[in-house]
PAMI-556715 format. One line per 5 residues: number of its first residue (from 0); their letters; for each residue z, y negated, x of N, C-alpha, C, O, CB. Coordinates in nm, 2 decimals, decimal comma. Each point is the difference from the previous one (the first is absolute). Glycine has a CB too. Layout:
! PAMI-556715
NUM) a) Z/Y/X/Z/Y/X/Z/Y/X/Z/Y/X/Z/Y/X | ...
END
This chain:
! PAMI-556715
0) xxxxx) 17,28/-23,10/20,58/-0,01/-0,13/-0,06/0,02/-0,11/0,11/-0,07/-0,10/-0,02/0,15/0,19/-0,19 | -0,02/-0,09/0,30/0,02/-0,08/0,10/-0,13/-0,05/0,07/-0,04/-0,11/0,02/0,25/0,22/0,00 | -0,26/0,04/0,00/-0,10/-0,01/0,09/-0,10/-0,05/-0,04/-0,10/-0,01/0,08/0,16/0,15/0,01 | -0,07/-0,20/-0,22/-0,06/-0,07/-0,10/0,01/-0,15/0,04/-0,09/-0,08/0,04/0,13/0,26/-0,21 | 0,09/-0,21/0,13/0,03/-0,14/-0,02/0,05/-0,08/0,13/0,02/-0,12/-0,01/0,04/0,19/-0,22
5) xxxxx) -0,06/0,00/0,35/0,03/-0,07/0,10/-0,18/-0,08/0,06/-0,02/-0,11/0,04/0,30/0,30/0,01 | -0,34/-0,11/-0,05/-0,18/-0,05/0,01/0,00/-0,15/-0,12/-0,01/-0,11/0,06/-0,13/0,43/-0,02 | 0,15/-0,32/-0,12/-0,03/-0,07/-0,10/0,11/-0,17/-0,01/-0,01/-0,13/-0,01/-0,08/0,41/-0,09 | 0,18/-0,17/0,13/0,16/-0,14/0,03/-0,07/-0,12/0,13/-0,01/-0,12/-0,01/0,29/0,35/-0,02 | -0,33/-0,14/0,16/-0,07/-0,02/0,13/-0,09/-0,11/-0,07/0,02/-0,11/0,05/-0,01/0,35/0,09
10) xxxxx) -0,13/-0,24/-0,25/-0,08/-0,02/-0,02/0,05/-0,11/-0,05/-0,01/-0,10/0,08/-0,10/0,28/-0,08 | 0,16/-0,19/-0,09/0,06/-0,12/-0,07/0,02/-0,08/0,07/-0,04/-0,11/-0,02/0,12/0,20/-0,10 | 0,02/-0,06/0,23/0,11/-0,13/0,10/-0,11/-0,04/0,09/0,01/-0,11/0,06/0,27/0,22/-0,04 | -0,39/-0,02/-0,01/-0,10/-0,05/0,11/-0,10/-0,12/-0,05/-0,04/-0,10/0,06/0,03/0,36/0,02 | 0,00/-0,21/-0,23/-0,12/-0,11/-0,02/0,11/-0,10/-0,02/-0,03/-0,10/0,05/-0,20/0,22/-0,17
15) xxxxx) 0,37/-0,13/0,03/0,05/-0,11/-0,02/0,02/-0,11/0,12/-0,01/-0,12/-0,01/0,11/0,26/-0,18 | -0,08/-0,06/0,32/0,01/-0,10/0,14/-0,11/-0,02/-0,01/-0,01/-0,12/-0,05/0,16/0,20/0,22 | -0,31/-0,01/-0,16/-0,09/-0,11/0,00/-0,04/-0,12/-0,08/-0,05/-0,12/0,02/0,01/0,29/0,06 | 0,08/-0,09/-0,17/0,04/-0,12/-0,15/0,02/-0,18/0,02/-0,07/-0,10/-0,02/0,24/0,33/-0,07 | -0,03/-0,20/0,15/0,13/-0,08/0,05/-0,08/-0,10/0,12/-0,02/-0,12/0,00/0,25/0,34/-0,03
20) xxxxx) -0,28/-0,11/0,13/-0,03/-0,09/0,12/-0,13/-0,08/-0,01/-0,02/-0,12/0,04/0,15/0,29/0,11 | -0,20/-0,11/-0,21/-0,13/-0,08/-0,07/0,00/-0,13/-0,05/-0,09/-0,08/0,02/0,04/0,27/-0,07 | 0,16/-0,20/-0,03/0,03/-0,12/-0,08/0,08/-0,05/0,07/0,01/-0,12/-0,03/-0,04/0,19/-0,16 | 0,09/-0,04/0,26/0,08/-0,08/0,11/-0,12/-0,09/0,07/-0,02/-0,12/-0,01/0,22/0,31/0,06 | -0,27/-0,09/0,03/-0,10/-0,08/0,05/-0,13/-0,14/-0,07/-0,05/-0,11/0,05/0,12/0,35/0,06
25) xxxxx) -0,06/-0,18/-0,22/-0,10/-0,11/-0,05/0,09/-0,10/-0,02/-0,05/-0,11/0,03/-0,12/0,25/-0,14 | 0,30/-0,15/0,07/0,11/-0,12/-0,04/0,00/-0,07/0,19/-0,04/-0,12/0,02/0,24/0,28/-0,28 | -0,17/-0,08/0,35/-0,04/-0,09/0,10/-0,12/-0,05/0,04/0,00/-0,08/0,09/0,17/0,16/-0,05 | -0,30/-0,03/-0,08/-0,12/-0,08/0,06/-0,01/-0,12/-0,08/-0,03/-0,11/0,04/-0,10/0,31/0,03 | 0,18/-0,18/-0,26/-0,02/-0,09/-0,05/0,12/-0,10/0,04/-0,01/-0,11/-0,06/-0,14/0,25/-0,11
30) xxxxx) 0,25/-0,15/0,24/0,09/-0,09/0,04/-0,04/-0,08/0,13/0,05/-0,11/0,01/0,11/0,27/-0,12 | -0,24/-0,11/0,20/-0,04/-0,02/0,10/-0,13/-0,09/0,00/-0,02/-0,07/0,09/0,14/0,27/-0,04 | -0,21/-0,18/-0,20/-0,11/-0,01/0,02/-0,01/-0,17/-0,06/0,12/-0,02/-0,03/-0,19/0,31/0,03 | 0,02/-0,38/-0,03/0,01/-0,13/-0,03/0,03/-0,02/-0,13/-0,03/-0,12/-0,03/-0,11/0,08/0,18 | 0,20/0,13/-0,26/0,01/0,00/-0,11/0,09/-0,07/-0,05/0,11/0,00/0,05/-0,19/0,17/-0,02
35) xxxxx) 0,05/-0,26/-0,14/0,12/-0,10/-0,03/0,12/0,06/-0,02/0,00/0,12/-0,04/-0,13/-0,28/-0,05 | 0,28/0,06/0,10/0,10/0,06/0,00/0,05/0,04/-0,20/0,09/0,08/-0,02/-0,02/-0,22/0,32 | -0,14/0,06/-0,40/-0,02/-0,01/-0,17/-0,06/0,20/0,04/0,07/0,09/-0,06/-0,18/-0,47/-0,06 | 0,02/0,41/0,20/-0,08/0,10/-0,03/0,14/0,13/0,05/0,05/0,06/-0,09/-0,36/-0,20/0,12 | 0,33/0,15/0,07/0,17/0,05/0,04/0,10/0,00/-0,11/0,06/0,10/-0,04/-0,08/-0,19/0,26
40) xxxxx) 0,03/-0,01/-0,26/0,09/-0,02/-0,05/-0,02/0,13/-0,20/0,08/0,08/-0,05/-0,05/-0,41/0,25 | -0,16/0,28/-0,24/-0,02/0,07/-0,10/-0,05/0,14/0,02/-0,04/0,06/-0,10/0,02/-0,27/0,02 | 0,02/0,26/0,20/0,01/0,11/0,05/0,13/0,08/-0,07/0,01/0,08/-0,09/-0,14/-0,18/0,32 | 0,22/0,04/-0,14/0,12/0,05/-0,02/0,08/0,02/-0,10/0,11/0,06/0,00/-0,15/-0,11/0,16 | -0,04/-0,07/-0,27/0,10/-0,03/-0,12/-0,05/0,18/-0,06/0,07/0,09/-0,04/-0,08/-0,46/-0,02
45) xxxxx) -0,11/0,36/0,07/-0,08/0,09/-0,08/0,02/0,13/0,01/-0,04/0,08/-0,09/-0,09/-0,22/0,08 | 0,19/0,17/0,13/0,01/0,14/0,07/0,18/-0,01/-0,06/0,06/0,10/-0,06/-0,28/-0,09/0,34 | 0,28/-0,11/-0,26/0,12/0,05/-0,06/0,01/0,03/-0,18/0,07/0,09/-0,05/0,01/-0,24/0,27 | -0,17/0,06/-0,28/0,00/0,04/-0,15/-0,10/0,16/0,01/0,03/0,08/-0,09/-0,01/-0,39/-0,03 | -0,07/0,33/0,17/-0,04/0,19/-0,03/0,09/0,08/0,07/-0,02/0,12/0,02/-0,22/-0,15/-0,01
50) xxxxx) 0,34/-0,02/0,01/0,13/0,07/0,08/0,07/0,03/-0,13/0,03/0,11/-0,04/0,00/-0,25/0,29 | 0,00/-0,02/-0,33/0,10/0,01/-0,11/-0,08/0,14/-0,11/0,04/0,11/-0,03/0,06/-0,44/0,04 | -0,23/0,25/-0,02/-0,05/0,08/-0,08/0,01/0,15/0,03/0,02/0,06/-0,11/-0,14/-0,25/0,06 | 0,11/0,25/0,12/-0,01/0,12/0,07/0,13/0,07/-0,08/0,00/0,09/-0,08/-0,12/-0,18/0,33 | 0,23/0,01/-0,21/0,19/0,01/-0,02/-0,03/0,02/-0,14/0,02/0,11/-0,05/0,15/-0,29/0,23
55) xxxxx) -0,21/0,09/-0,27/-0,02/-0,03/-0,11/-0,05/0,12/-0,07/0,08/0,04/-0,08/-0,11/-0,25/0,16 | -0,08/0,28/-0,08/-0,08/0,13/-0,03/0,06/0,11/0,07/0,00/0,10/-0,06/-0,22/-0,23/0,02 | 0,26/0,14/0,13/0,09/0,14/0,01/0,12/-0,02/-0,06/0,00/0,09/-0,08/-0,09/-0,01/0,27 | 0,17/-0,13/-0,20/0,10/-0,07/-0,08/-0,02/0,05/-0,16/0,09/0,07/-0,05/-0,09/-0,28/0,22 | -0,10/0,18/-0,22/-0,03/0,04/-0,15/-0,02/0,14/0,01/0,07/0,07/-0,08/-0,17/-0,28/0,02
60) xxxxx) 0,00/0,26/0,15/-0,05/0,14/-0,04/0,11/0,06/0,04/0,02/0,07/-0,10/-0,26/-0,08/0,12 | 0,31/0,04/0,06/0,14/0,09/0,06/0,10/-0,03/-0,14/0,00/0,11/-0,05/-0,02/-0,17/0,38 | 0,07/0,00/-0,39/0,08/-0,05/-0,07/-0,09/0,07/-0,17/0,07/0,03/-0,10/0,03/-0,28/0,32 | -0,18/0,25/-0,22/-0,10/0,10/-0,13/0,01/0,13/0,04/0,04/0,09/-0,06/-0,25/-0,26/0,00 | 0,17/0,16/0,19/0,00/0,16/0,03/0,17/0,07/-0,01/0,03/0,11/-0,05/-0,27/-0,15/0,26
65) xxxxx) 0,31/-0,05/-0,16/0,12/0,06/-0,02/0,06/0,02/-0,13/0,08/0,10/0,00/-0,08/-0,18/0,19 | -0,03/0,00/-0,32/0,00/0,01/-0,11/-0,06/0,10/-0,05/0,08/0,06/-0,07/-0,05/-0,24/0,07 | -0,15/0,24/0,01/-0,10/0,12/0,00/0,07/0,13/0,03/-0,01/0,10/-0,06/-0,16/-0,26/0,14 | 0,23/0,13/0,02/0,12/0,11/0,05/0,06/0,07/-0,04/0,02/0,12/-0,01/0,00/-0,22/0,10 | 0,07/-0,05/-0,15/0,12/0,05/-0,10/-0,02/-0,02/-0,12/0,09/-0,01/-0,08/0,07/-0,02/0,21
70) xxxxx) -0,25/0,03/-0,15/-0,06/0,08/-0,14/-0,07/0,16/-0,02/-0,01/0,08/-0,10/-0,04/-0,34/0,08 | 0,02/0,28/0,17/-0,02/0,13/-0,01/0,09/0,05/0,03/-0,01/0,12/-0,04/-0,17/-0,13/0,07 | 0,30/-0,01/0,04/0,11/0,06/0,02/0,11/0,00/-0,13/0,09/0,09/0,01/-0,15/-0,15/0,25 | 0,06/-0,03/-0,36/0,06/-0,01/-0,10/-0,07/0,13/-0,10/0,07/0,07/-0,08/-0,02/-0,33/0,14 | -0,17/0,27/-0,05/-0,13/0,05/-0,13/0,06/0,15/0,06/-0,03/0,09/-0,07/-0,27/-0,30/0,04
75) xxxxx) 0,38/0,26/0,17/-0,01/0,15/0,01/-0,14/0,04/0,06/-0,02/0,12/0,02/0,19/-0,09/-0,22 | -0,27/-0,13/0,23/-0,09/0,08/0,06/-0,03/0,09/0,11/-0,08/-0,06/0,07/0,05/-0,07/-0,17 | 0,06/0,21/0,14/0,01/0,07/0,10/-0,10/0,02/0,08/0,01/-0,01/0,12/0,13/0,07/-0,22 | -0,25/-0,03/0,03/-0,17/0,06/0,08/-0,10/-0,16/0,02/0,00/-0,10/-0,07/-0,02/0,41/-0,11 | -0,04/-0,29/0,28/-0,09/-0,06/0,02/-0,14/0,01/-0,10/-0,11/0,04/0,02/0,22/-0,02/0,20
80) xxxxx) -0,06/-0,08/-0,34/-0,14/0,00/-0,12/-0,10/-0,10/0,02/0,03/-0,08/0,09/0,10/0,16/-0,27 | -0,22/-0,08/0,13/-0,11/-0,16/-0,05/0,11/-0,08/-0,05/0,03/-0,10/0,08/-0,27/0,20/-0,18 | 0,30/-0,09/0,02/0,11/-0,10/-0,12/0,03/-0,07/0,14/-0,04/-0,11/0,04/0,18/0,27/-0,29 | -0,04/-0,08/0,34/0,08/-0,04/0,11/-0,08/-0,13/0,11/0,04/-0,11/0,03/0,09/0,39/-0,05 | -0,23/-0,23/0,04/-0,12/-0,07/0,10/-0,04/-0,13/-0,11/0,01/-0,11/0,04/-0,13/0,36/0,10
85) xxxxx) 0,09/-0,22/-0,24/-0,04/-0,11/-0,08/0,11/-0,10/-0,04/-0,03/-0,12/-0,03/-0,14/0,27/-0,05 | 0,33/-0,11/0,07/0,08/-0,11/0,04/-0,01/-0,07/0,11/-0,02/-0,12/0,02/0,15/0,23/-0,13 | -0,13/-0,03/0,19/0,05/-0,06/0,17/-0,17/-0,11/0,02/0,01/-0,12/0,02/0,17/0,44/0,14 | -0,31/-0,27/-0,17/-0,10/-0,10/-0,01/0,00/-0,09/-0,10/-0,09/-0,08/0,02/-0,03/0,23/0,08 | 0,18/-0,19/-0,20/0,00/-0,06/-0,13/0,09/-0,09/0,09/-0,06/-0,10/0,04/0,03/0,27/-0,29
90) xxxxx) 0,15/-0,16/0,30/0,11/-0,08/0,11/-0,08/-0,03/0,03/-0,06/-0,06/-0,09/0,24/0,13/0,18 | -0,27/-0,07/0,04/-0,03/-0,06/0,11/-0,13/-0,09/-0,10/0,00/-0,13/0,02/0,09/0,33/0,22 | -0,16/-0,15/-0,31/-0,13/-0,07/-0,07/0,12/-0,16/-0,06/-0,05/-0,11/-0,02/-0,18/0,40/-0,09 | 0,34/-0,27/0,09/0,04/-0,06/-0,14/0,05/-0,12/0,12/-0,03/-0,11/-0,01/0,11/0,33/-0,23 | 0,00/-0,15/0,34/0,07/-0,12/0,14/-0,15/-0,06/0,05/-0,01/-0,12/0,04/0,27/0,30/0,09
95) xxxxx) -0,34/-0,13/-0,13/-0,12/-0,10/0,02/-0,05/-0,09/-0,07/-0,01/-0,11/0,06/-0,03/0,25/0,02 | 0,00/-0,13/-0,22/-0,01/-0,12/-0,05/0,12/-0,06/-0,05/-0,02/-0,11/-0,04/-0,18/0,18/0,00 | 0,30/-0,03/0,04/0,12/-0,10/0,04/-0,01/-0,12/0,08/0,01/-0,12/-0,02/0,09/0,29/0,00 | -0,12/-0,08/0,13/0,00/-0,11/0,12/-0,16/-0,05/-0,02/0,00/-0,10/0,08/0,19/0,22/0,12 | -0,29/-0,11/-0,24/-0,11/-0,09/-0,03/0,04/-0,11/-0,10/-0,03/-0,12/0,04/-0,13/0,31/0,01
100) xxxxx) 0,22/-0,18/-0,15/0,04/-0,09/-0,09/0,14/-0,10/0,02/0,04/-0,09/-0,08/-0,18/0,27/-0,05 | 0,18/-0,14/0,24/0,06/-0,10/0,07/0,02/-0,08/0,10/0,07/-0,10/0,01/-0,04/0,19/-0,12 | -0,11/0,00/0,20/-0,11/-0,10/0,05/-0,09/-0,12/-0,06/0,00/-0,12/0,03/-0,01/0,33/0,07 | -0,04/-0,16/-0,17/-0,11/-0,13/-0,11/0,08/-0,10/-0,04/-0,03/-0,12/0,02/-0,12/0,29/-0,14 | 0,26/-0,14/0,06/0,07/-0,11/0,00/0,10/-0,06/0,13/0,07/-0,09/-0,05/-0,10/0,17/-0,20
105) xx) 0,05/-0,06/0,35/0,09/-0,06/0,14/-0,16/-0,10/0,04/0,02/-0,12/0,02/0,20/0,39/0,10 | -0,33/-0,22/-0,12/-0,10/-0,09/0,00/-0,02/-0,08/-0,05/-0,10/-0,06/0,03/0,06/0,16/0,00
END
């Protein structure tokens, strides 16, 4: 199993640095480049509210899923069934439009 997940873990942290430094870079050309400081400025407002939002929607779905949990851990389920899967996706479908419908209204 290792020999599995250490390739893949690699993979992950690799593209996330390219990720990272990419967008690093474009934030400094566009800082550099003649761009008004209103256009910066709503840069950053905007990148911070998909931050909240981000907090926001894992926040919901982790908090369903964990409910999901202990409901399966209350219910005695022991085996990995459909029922079991179809809680745990029912969480995460349910923490999603959560966080869509409150979103719509913070807007």
């Amino acid at each position: 199993m290792p020999d599995i997940l250490v390739p893949i873990t690699l993979f992950v942290c690799i593209a996330f640095a390219i990720k990272v430094v990419v967008e690093a870079r474009v934030r400094g050309k566009l800082a550099q480049s003649a761009g008004s400081e209103e256009l910066l400025r709503s840069l950053a407002r905007d990148e911070d509210q998909r931050r909240r939002h981000g907090a926001l929607r894992w926040g919901i779905v982790l908090v369903l899923l964990a409910i999901a949990f202990a409901i399966i851990e209350a219910a005695g389920w022991r085996d990995a069934t459909a029922g079991t899967f179809a809680l745990l996706l029912g969480a995460v479908g349910l923490g999603n439009l959560a966080y869509y419908a409150i979103v719509r209204k913070l807007d």
